[in-house]
N, C-alpha and C positions, 0 to 999 in steps of 0.2 A: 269851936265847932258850930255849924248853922243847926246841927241835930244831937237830939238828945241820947237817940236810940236806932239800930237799923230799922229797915223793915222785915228782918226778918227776927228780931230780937221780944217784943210783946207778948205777954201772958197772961194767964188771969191773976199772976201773983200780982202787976202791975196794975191790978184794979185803981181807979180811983187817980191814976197818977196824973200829971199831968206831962205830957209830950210832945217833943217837934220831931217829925218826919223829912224828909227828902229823898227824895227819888224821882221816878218815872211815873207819868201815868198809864197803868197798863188796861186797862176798863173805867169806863163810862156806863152807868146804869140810873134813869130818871123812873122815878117810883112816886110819880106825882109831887107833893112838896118833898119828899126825900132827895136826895139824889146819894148816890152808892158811886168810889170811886176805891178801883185796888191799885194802891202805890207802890212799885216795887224798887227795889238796888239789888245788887250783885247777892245779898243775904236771903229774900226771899221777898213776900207780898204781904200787905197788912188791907187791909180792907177801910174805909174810911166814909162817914157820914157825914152829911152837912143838913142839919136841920134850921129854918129859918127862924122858928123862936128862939135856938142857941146864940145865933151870928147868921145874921140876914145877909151883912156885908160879904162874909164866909158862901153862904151859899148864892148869893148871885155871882160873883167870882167863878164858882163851879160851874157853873152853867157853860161857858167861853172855854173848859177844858177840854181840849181834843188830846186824841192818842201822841205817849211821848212827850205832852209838857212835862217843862223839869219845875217841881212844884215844893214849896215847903209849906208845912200843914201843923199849926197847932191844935191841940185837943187832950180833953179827958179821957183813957181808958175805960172803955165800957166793956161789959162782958156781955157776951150774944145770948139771945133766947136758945133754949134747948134744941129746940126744932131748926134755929137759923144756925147751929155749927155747923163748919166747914172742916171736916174731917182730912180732907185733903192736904191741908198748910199746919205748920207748928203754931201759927198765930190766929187759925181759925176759930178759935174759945173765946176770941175779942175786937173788937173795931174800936175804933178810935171816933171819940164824938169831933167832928172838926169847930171850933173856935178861931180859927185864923186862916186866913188861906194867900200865899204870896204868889204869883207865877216866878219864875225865876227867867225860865228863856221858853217862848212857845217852842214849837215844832209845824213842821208840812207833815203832809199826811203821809206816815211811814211807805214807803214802795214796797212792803210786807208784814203780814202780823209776824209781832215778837213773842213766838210759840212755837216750842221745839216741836208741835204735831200739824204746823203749816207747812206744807209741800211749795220748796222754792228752787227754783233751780242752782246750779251750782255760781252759774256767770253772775246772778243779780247777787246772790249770797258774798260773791269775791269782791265784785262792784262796790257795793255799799254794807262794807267788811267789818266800817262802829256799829250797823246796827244788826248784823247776823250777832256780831258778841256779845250783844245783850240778851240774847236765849241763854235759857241754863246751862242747856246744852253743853257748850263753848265754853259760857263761863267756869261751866264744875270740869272743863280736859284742861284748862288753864291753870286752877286750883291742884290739880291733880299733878298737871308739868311742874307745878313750883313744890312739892309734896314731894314728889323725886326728887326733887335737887336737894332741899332741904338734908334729904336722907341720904343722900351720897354724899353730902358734905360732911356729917353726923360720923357716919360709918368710916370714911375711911380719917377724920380727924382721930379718932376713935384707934386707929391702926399707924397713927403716926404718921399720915403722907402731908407732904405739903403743899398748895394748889399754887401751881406757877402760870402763868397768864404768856404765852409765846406769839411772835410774830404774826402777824394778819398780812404785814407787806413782807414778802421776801422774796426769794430766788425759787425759778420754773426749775423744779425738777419732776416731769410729767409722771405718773405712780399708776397707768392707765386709764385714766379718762383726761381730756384736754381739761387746760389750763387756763382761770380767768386770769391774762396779764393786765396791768395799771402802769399805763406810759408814765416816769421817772422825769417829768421835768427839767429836775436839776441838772439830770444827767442826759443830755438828748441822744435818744435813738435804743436805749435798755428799756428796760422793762420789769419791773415787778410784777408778780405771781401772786393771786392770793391762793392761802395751803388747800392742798388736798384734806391734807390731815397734819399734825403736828410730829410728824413721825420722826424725822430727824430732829426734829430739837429736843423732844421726849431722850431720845438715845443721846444726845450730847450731854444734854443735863446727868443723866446717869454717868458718864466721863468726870463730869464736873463734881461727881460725889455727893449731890443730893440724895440720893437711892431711893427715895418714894415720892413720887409725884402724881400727882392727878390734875385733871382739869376738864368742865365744860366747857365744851370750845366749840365755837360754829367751825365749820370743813365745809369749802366751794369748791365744786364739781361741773364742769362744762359739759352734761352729757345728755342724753333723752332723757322723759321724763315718763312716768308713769307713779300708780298710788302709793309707793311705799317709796317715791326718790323725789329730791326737791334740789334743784340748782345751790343752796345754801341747803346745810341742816348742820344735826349738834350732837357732837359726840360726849360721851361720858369716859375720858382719855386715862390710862395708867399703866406707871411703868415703877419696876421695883428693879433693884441690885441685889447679887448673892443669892438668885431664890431658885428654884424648878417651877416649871409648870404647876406642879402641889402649891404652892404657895399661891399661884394666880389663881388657881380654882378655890382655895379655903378661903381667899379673902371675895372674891366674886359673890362665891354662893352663902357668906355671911351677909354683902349687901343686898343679892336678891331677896333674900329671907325674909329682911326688914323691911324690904319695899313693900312685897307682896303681905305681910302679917298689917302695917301699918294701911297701906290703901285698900288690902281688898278683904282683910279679916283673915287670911289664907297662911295657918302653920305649915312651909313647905319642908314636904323632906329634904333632909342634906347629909350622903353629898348626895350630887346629881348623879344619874346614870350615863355612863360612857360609852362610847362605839367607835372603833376604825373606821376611819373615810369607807376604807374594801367592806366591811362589814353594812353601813350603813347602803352602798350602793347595791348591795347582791340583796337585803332584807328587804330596803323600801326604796331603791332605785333613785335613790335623791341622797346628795349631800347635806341636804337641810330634813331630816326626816318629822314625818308628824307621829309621835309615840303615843299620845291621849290614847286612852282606855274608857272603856263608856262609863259617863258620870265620876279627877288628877285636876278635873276644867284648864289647868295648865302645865304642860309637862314641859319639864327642862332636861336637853341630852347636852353633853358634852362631844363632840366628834372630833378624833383628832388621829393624829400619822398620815396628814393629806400628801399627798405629790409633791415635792418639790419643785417640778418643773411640767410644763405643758409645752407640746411643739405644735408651732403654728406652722400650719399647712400652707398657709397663703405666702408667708414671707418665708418658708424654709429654715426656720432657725426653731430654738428651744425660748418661752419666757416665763418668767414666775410665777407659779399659779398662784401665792400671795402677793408679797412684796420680795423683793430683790437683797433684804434685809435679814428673811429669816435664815435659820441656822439647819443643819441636816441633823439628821437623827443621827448619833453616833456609829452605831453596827452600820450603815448605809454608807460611811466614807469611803468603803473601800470601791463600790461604784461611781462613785463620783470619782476617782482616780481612777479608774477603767473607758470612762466616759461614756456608763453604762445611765444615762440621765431619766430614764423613766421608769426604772429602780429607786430612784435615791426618795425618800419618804422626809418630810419636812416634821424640827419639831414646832408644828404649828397646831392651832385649838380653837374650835367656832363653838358658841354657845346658842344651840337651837331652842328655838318656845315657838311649841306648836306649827312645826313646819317652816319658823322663820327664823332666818339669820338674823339674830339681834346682835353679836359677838363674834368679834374676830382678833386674835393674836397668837404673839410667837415667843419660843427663844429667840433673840436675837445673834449674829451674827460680832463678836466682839474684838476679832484680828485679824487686822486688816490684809495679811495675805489672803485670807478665806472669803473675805469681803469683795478681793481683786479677782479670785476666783472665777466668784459666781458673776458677777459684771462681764468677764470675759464669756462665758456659757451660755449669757441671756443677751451676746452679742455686744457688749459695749466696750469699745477698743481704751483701752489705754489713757486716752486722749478725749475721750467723751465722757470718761468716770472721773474724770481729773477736774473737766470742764462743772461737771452737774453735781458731783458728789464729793470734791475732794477736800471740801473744811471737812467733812465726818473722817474721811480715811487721814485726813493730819489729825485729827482728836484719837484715831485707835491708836497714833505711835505713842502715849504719853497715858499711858496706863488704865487703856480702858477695863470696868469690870464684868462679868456676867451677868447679864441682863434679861429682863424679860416684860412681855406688856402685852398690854390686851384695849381693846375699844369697842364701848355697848352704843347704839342707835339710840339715843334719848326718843327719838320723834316715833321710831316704830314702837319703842316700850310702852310710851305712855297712850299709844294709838289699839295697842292688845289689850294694855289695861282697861281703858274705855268701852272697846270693842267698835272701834272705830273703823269703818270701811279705808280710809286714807287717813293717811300722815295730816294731809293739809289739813284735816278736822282739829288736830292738836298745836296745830303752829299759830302764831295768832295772826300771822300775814304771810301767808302762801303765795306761792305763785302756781299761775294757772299749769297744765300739759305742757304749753308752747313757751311756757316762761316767760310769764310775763303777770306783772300785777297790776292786774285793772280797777285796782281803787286808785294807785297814784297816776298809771297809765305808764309802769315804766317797762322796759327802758325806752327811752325815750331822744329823739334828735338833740345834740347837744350846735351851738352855733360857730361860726367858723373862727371867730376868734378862739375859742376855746380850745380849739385842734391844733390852729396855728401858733399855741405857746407852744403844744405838746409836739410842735415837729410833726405833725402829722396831714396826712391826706385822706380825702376818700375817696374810692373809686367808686364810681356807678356806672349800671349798667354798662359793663369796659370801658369808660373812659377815665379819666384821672380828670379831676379838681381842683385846680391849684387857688391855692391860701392865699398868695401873695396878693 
């Protein structure tokens, strides 16, 4: 290691020591033959002197430090005068006398201070994206996103799931928002999809007799954009066999439990409180209600008995108000055999905080007549469920079990956690509204050889292209 200790690591018990530093330089301060410089890393700030009876060489070196050289610094721990503590830092009881001083790589002059209380706009922040992430800021919703994971990984090992890693390339089956496709080389003129969600593989794997799975998984999404959605984001995915609803919610609200006790100090009550879809819309006119009470700071509802079906006005037909997958509430069959469709109540379940959808799942739907059913209801002939969905409807004839599963927003959790205006605050490479990431500049023109493996053309401004 080129250091001994972070910077944010020093105390007064380290009196006397001797240490190497590395990091950032984030202040420059000349106090006549002094010079004051504060080094920081991802841990915190340590404050650092260069006096020239100590190490002349040391401090003429200093002098050449602009903001953001990357610097490593030997020196004795010294403990500050009374009056020069810095109350503010856990390391502010001591400076470092410097004896050594190396540059390691200069810097240009930052295109922003790195201080979470400098007002920068959003574009230059996405722009030059390594140096927004060296504010605290940034760096403690990062800490925070790998804090979650840690503990979903904890909790549900804890519960017996196993974390299975599913397809990134697979088959367009559209779940309502378009589809990013990836032209298949080998095969000219198909197409790969990357997932919506891992939704049918989740359900095959339960076919397959694993019965508890989980997984973080990024889910690409071709749709608008606004603060709480991002062209890619990352689900917290699980699905169980043999179980009810009860069982999604005991194990749910033992993981939030732990999140929120673990990140935010916060013993939440459990279980959560519950509401019918009808209940929530007549009380607080939203399916996502906000239930806080003055001074809960987060309340979690259960909402569930939503609609099974919603009819679109525009194309005349009936479609899923979730996925096409869930299951109907039992007492409700006998309208779904009436074709009484805006009766039939789904057994489906959203997990709300604080007015937001962080969570959404189902019973699943497990026999395959009732699967062919609802495909035929929400318009899909025979011939188009065969085309999109029929490895799943060949898996129900071969013994599939009752199933069920649910999926949390990693990006919105850890953005309420923070109390983050947007998603993109906790992602560490966002893409803008218009989608697109202006630190690499993508996406970006690809050249014509490239298209022309892939059997492809482009059209501009109506005209076609040709490769050849």
């Amino acid at each position: 290691m080129l250091r001994t200790h972070t910077c944010g690591e020093l105390r007064k018990g380290h009196e006397a020591q001797k240490a190497t530093l590395c990091g950032w330089v984030h202040a420059r301060r000349d106090h006549g033959k002094l010079i004051f410089i504060d080094v920081r890393d991802r841990y915190g700030v340590t404050q650092v002197v260069f006096i020239p009876s100590v190490c002349k060489e040391a401090h003429d070196t200093a002098q050449k430090l602009g903001p953001e050289f990357v610097v490593s610094i030997t020196g004795k721990v010294v403990i500050r005068p009374e009056k020069m503590v810095n109350k503010d830092i856990p390391t502010g009881e001591i400076e470092l006398c410097a004896e050594g001083l190396e540059i390691l790589n200069p810097s240009e002059v930052p295109v922003f201070g790195i201080n979470d209380d400098v007002e920068v706009s959003e574009e230059l922040r996405l722009t030059y994206r390594y140096l927004d992430l060296r504010r605290q800021k940034l760096l403690r919703a990062l800490e925070v996103r790998h804090k979650v994971c840690s503990i979903v990984r904890s909790v549900f090992n804890e519960e017996d799931f196993v974390e299975v890693e599913t397809p990134v390339l697979t088959k367009s089956t559209p779940e309502g928002a378009r589809d990013f496709l990836v032209p298949a080389r080998l095969n000219p003129g198909y197409f790969f999809a990357l997932p919506q969600s891992p939704q049918l593989f989740k359900q095959i794997l339960m076919v397959s007799g694993l019965d508890r799975y989980y997984q973080i998984v990024k889910c690409f999404r071709d749709e608008d954009l606004r603060a709480d959605r991002q062209l890619e984001f990352t689900q917290i995915d699980m699905e169980m066999s043999f179980v009810t609803a009860e069982d999604i919610f005991k194990v749910t609200e033992k993981l939030f439990k732990a999140i929120f006790k673990e990140i935010k100090g916060i013993d939440l009550p459990i279980p959560f409180p519950r509401m019918t879809y009808a209940q929530a819309q007549k009380q607080y006119h939203s399916d996502k209600p906000d239930t806080r009470k003055k001074g809960e700071e987060f309340a979690f509802t259960w909402v569930v008995d939503f609609p099974m079906f919603k009819y679109n006005e525009e194309e005349k037909r009936w479609d899923s108000e979730h996925h096409p997958f869930t299951s109907v509430k039992e007492e409700d069959l006998v309208y779904l055999k009436n074709g009484e469709f805006g009766k039939v109540r789904a057994n489906s379940y959203d997990l709300v905080l604080n007015g937001n959808e962080i969570g959404s799942g189902s019973i699943r739907i497990h026999k395959k007549d009732i699967q062919k059913r609802i495909f035929d209801i929400i318009g899909l002939d025979e011939k188009e469920a065969e085309e999109r969905f029929g490895f799943l409807l060949k898996a129900f004839e071969y013994g599939a079990p009752p199933h069920a599963g649910v999926a949390y927003g990693l990006d919105r959790l850890v953005a309420i956690l923070m109390g983050a205006e947007s998603i993109r605050d906790v992602i560490a490479f966002p893409k803008t509204q218009k989608g697109n990431c202006l630190m690499t500049d993508a996406p970006s023109h690809v050249d014509a050889r490239q298209l022309q493996e892939l059997g492809l053309m482009m059209i501009n401004k109506g005209r076609t292209q040709s490769l050849q």
